[in-house]
N, C-alpha and C positions, 0 to 999 in steps of 0.2 A: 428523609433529610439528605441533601445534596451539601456535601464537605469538599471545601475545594483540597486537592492533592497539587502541590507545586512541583511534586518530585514524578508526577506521572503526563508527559505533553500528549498522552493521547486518551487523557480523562475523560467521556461524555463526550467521544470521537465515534462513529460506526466503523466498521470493515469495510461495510460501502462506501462511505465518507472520503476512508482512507483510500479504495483503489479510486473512486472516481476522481477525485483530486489529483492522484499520479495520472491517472488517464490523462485528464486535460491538460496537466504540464508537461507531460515528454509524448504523449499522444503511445499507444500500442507499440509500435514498431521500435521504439526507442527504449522503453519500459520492457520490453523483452529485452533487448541487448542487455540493460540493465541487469535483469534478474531473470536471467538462461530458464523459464518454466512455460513448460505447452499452453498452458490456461492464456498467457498473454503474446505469444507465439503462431500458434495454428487455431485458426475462426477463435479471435481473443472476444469475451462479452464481458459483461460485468457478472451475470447471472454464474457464468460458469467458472470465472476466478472464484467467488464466493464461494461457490462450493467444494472446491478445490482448497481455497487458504482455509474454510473452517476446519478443514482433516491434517490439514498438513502444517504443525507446528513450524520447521523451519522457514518454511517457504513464509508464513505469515510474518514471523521476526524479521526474515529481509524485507518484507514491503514496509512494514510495520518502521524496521530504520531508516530504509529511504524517504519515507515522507517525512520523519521526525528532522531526519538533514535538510530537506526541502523547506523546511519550517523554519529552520534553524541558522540553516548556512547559507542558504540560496541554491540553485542547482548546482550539481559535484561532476567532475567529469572524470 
C-alpha cells in the first residue's frame, strides 16, 4: 500500500532522482560550489556520488535540502 505522506517532499523520490535533477539544474561545477564535497567536485559522476551520499548521512541532508529548495523556492543563490 502506497499512503501519500504530505509532510515528506521527497516521498517515492530516489537518491538518483534527486542528484540527477540537481545535476541538470546547476550542472557539476555549480552543485559543487553549492555543497563543498569531492564526489561532485573531482571526476563528479552520478555512480560515485551515490556511493558516497549512501555513507555519509550529512552530505545526503544537504543534497537532500537543496533540491527540496529547488522544488520549492526556485534556485537560491
Amino acid at each position: 500500500m502506497n499512503h501519500p505522506q504530505p509532510n515528506n517532499p521527497l516521498h517515492g523520490t530516489t537518491l538518483e532522482q534527486v542528484v540527477t535533477r540537481l545535476v541538470e539544474h546547476y550542472g557539476w561545477s555549480e552543485l559543487g560550489d553549492r555543497i563543498d564535497i569531492r564526489c561532485f567536485t573531482q571526476d563528479p559522476s552520478i555512480k560515485s556520488s551515490l556511493k558516497f551520499l549512501r555513507r555519509t548521512p550529512w552530505a545526503r541532508k544537504k543534497v537532500e535540502d537543496l533540491y527540496i529548495a529547488v522544488l520549492t523556492d526556485g534556485p537560491r543563490s
